[in-house]
Each structure stands twice: as structure tokens, then as C-alpha cells.
N, C-alpha and C positions, 0 to 999 in steps of 0.2 A: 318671885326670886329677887334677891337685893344684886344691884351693880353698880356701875358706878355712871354718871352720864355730864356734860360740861352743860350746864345750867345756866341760862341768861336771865336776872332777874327782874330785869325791867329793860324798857327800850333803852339802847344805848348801851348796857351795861356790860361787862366782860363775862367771859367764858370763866366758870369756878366748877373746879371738878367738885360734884356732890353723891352722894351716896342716896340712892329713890330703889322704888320698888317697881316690879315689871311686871307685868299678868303677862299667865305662858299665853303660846301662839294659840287661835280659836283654826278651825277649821282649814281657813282662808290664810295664815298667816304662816309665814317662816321665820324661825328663831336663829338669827346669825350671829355670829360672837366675833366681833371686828380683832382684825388681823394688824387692818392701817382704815387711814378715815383722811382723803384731802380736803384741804382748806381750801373752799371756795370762796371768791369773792361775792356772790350771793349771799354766805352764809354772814360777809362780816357787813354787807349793807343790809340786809332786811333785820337785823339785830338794832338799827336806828330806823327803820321804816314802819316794822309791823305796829298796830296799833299797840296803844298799853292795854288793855281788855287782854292782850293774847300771849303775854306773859306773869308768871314763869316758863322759858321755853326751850327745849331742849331741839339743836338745829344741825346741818351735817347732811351729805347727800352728795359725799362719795365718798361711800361706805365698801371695803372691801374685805371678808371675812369667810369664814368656815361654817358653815349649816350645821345646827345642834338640834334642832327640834324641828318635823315637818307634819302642817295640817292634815287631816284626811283627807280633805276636799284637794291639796296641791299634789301636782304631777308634773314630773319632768327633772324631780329636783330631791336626792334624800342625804337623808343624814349624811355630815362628812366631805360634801360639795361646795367646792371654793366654788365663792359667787363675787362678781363685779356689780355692786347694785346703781341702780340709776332712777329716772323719775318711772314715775306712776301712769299711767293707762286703762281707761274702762276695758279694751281691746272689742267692744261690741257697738261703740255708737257708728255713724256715719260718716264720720271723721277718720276714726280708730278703723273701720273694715275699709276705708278708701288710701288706708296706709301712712294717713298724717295723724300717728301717735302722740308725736309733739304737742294736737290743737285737739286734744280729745275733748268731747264735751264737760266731761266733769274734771276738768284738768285742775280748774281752782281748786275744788272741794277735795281733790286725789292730793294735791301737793302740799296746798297754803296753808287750810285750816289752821292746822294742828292738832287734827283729831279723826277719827275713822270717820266713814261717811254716817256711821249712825249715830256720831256724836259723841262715843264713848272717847276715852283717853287710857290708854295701856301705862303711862307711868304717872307715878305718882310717888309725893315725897310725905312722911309723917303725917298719912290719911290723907293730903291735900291732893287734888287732881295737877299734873302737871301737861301743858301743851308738849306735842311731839305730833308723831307721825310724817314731817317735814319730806315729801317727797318722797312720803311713803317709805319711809324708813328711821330717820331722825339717828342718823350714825353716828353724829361727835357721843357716843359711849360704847362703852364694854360690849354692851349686847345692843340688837335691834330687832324686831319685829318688819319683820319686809315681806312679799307677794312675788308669787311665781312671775309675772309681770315686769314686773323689776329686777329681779335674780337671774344674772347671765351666769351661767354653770362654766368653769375655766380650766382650763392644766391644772390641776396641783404643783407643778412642779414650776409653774411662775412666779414670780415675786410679786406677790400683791402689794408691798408698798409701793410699786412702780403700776401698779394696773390701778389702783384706785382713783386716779386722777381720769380716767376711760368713762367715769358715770357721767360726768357734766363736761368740764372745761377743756377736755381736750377732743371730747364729743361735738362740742359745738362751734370750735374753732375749724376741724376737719368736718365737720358737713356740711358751715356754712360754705366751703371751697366747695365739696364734692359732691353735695345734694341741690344747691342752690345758685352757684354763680359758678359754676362748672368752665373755670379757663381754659384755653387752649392757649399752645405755643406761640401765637399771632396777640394774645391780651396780654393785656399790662394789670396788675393788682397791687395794691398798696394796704397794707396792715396797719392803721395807726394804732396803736397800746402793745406791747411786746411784751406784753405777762402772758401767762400759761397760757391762754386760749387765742390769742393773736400769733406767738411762735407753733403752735400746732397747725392753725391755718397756713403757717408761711412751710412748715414742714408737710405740710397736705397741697397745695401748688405748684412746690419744687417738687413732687415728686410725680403730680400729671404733668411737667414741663412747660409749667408759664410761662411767657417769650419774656416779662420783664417782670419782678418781685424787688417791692420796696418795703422796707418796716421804720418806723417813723417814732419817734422815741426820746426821753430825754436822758437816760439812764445806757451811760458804756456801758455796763455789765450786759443788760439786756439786748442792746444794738447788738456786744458782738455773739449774742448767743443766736441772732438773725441772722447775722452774717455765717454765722456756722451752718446755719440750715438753707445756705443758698441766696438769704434777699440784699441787696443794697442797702446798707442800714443808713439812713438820716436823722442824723441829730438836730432836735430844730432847739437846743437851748439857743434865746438869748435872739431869735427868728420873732419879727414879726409874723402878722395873720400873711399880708398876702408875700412875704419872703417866701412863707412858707408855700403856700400853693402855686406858687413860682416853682422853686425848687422841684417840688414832685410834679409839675409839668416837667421841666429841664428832662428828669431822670425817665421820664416813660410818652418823649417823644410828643410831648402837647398836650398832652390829659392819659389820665388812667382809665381801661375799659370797667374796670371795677376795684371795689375798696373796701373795707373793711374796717370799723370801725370798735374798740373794743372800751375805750375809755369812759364814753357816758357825757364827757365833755362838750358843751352842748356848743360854745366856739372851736373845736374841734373840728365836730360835724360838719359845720357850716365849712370849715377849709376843705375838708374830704370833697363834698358836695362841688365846692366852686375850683376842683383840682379834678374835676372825674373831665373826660372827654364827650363830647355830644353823644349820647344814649347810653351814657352808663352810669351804672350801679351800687350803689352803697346799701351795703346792712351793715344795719346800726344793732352793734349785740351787750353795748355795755347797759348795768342797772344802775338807776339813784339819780337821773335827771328828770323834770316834770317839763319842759316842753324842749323839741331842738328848733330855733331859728334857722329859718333857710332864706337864700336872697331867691325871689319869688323870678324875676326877670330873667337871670341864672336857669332854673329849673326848668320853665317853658318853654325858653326860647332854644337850650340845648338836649330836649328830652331825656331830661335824667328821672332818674327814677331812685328814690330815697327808701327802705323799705328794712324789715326786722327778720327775724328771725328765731324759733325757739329750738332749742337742742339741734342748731344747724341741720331742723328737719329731717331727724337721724331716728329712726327705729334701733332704742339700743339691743335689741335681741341680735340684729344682725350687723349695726354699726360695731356694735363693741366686739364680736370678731373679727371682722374685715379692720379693724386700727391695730387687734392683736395680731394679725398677719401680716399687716404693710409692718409691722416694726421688727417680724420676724425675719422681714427681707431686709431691712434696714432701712426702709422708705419712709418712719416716721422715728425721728431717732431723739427722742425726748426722755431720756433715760437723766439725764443731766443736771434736767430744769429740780429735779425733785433735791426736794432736804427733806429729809427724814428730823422728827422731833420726838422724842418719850414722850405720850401724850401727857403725863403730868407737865409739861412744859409748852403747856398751852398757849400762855401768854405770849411767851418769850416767841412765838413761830408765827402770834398775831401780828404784836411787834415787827420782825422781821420783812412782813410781807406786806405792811402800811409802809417800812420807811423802805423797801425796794433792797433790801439784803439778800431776800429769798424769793423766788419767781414763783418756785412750785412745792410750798410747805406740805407734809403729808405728817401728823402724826402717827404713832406706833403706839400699839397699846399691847 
């Protein structure tokens, strides 16, 4: 079948909506026809990371859409089924049966590739093979090919351009809180980067009742959309390093029990790091830096503990209900962050969300 998919033609290069060819679903596969598709920040750094070998690449991976076409082999899931789709999963190794989805053994080959595990490539443009499959789905287009795996079955009656952001970035900001650094009303947490997955984490802490929530930022627009969701927002324009780790002692009583890190910024880190309190915690969840500097005397002498995180070690089968519930109660109230874009207006939502106009860009297709 022809659709239409936003095509990156080489490393670096922009998103160009193009007209390619799709092979229907095989057995194992689900045919979803995108509803809305968020723009992640994954999607606009590995577009400069992936090798050149791995494009032309079609990339996308919060895909939310309506089920057109279902394998024989898939169940749970048929024609006509709004799905929130998200990463990929063997669901059988050692990993996957001990519940850590996140670290599944074939997670590279299920996500990064861009291509099925046997190599094959489902689109393709004027006979030429095109990379996709991106997280097991490759949604910046009209249609995807995705796995019962990844297909969370949803209301119809929700708005998927507001649920599509549920596959990645607001997945992994709320389970880095929920799954992994689990605060109580006695810790102090601090969020540096307050784009989509930093304000999900501060609206997933404010709602187990952290005793102190800081979000760290240099952008008013975004501070006060922190501040809306409960944390002390800090502006450190114009702050030196240690102003800075000054300050978020000031605000959380001598050091933070844990932090959160979403910038990638690798002197960042190092302030998160020399701002936490003796035994606490940083996950470092941004991508696009090659190593973070830490002050090594710092680290041992106050037993902190530096460490990452994938999909804030979230099973989305049952993450991505439990976010769709706390928001039904009003406990994750992230309705706001979202701009909607005509995905022909691609550009203009990449634009947007490089220069900090738009938090949480979603196209509409």
C-alpha cells in the first residue's frame, strides 16, 4: 500500500514528508493508521547520531492510532482498536519474564535497527529499501506496522493526541519517579530540564507527595508550567555552576535525596551530582552526551549514587494504563504541555520545540 512517511535522508537532515510503499502486516504484525504521533526528543537526536549506513530513515515512536489490519499470529488486539504504542519487547528472555521490559535482551535489534529481526524492511520508496521499524513501530507516518507488544488497546472515546505522548516521554519521566526513586513525603527531588519528561516526573512526585520538588530550568514558560504542577521552579539563567548547587541546597534543606536529570548536559550532571545530599540519587535520563564528569571525592566520600534509566523501567502494557488513570483522577495533569501540529507541518513543530516555544509538540495526521 502507498502512504505517506517523514523521511530523514541522511544524518542530520530534516523530517520531509514523502510518499513510500508499506508491505501489509505478516503474521506477527499490526497495521495502525496514526491518529497523532509525538515528537520526541529521541527522535530529533538520533536523526544526528545514527550512523550514515542507516539512512534513509523513517523514525517516530509515539505513535497513536486505530488498528486496520490484524496478523493471525496477534491476539488481544482487532480491527478498529485505538492503540497507544510504545517500545518493543521479546517478552520471553530473562529479562522480559523477570519484568524488566525496558532491558530486554534484544532491545537494540527490537528498537534501533531499523529493520525486523530478520533483516527484512517493510517500507520502501521507488523499489529502494527504506530503514524504519524504529521502536518497533517507526510512526512519524500515515500508517505503521507495530506488534501486540507494543499496542496498548485504549478508550476510543480518549483523545489520542493527548495519549500519544504515554509511549515514551511521559513514560519515562513518571517511572523514573514511580518505578525507581520512589519518594516519599520526607525526600526532596529536584528535576533539571522541564520539557515533556522532566514535568511528567514533577507531576508523578507531586502526586506520591514529595516533602520538597524542585524543577531547574532556564525557560519561564516551562518553570511556570512546574510551578503549576506543584515544584519550586529555579531559574538558574545567568547562575554560575556552584550558584547553582548552592541554590538547590538552599531550597531542599542541604542537599537533595534524589534528582533527576533530563538535559544530557554533561556540567549539569555534575551540579545535580555535587547538589544531591549524602546517599542520594541521580538518574540521568537525557540522550546525546558521550561521557558525564563527576567530581570523584564528591561521589565516595558522600555515597551518592549516579545511575540511568530506560522507559523509567515502565512495562508499557500496564504503565500506560495506570498514567491513563492517575490523569483520569487528575494526578497527572499534562493535558497542556501538548501543541498539536498538521503533520504537514513538520518542520515548523521541530522548530518550535528546538527553540522552546512548544514543550510537548504532537502532530496530527
Amino acid at each position: 500500500m502507498r502512504t505517506q512517511a517523514a523521511v530523514v535522508e541522511h544524518q542530520g537532515g530534516d523530517f520531509v514528508l514523502t510518499e513510500v510503499e508499506m508491505e501489509p502486516p505478516r503474521e506477527d504484525e499490526v497495521l495502525v493508521r496514526m491518529v497523532a504521533t509525538g515528537l520526541c526528543h529521541t527522535d530529533l537526536t538520533l536523526r544526528g547520531f545514527l550512523p550514515e549506513e542507516m539512512f534513509p530513515t523513517v523514525l517516530g515512536h509515539e505513535g497513536a492510532g486505530v488498528v486496520e489490519a490484524v496478523g493471525a499470529a496477534v491476539g488481544g488486539i482487532a480491527v478498529g482498536d485505538h492503540v497507544v504504542m510504545s517500545f518493543r519487547s521479546c517478552r520471553a528472555c530473562s529479562r522480559c519474564t523477570a519484568g524488566e521490559v525496558g532491558y530486554c535482551e534484544s532491545s537494540l535489534l527490537l528498537n534501533y535497527m531499523g529493520m525486523r529481526m530478520d533483516g527484512s524492511t517493510y517500507l520502501s520508496r521507488d523499489g529502494a529499501p527504506l530503514f524504519g521499524s524504529f521502536f518497533g513501530q517507526s510512526s512519524l507516518a500515515r500508517h505503521a506496522l507495530a506488534y501486540a507488544d507494543n499496542c496498548v488497546v485504549v478508550d476510543p472515546a480518549l483523545d489520542l493526541a493527548l495519549l500519544a505522548p504515554f509511549g515514551c516521554g511521559y513514560q519515562t519521566g513518571v517511572g523514573t519517579v514511580l518505578n525507581v526513586l520512589r519518594p516519599t513525603p520526607t525526600d526532596s527531588l529536584v528535576v533539571y530540564g522541564a520539557g515533556a519528561v522532566g514535568l511528567a516526573a514533577v507531576a508523578a512526585a507531586q502526586s506520591v507527595g514529595t516533602g520538597t520538588l524542585v524543577a531547574v530550568d532556564l525557560q519561564p514558560s516551562r518553570l511556570a508550567e512546574a510551578e503549576r504542577l506543584g515544584a519550586v521552579p529555579l531559574d538558574v539563567t545567568g547562575l554560575g555552576a556552584e550558584e547553582v548547587v548552592q541554590a538547590v541546597r538552599d531550597l531542599t534543606a542541604g542537599g537533595a535525596s534524589c534528582a533527576i536529570d533530563t538535559t544530557a548536559v554533561p556540567s549539569v550532571v555534575r551540579q545535580g551530582m555535587q547538589a544531591l545530599a549524602t546517599r542520594g540519587t541521580l538518574v540521568a535520563l537525557g540522550l546525546g552526551a558521550e561521557e558525564y564528569p563527576v567530581d570523584a571525592t564528591d561521589l565516595l566520600q558522600g555515597g551518592k549514587r549516579l545511575m540511568s534509566s530506560l522507559e523509567g523501567d515502565s512495562d508499557p502494557q500496564t504503565m500506560v494504563p495506570r498514567m491513563i488513570e492517575m490523569r483520569a483522577h487528575g494526578l497527572l495533569d499534562l493535558d497542556p504541555l501538548v501543541a498539536t501540529y498538521d503533520a504537514l507541518d513538520i518542520g515548523t513543530a521541530v522548530a518550535d520545540v528546538e527553540a522552546a516555544r512548544a514543550i510537548k509538540p504532537v502532530l496530527v495526521w
